[in-house]
N, C-alpha and C positions, 0 to 999 in steps of 0.2 A: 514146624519150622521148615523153609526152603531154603534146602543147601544152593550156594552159589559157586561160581568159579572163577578165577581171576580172567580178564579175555586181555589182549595184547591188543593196544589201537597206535595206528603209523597216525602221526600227525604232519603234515606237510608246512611245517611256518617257515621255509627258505621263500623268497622273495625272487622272482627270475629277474634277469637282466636283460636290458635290452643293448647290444653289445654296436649296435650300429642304426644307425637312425640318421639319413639322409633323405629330404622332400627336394625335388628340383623341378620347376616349372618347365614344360614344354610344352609352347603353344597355349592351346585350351586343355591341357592335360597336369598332372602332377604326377611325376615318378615320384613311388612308394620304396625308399632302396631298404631294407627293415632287416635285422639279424635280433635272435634273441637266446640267450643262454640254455632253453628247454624246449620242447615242443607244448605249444600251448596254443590259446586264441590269440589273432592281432588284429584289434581292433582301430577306427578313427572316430573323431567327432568333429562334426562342424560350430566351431558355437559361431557363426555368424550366421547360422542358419535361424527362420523362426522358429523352429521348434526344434533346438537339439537334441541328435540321439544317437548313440554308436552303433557301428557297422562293422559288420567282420570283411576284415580283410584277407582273413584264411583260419583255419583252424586245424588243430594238431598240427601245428607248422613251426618250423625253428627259423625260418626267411618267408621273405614277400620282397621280390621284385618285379612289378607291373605299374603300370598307369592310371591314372582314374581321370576322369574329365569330371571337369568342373566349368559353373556356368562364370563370366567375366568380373571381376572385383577382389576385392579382401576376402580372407580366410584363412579363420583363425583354427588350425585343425589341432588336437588332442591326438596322441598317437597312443596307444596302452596296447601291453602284455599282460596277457592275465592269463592263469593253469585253473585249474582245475577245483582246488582250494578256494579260490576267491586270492590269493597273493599276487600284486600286480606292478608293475613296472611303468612309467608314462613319460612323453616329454612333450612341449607344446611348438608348434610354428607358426608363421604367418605369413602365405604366401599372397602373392598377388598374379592376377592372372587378367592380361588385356584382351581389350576386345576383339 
């Protein structure tokens, strides 16, 4: 018979928050204004892209404030918080950016 022993496992099921989430169009750019309750990844997604797919917009980060350029039209972007776990945080916008 093999003796066992009990082992202690952290489970991580809290849920981050994302405590500020501001998109503001300038020019051909979109400020990224992003706070999030933990350090984690911040990610975007374009679904008006043909093939969407998420991008880190920083990682082990608790902010992201920068720009991104974007080409002229609709844009529907995903914004998510995610750690480490897989437990994740999201909100959606839709900017519009002229030519």
């Amino acid at each position: 018979m093999v003796a066992s022993r009990p082992v202690l496992i952290d489970v991580d099921v809290s849920v981050p928050e994302i405590t500020k989430g501001e998109l503001t169009v300038s020019g051909k750019s979109v400020l990224f204004d992003i706070a999030v309750s933990e350090s984690l990844m911040i990610q975007y997604i374009d679904l008006d892209e043909s093939v969407p797919q998420y991008r880190a917009l920083c990682t082990a980060c608790s902010s992201f404030n920068k720009e991104k350029s974007f080409k002229p039209g609709r844009h529907r972007l995903v914004i998510r918080a995610i750690d480490s776990a897989g437990n994740a945080d999201s909100f959606e916008q839709t900017v519009y950016l002229l030519q």
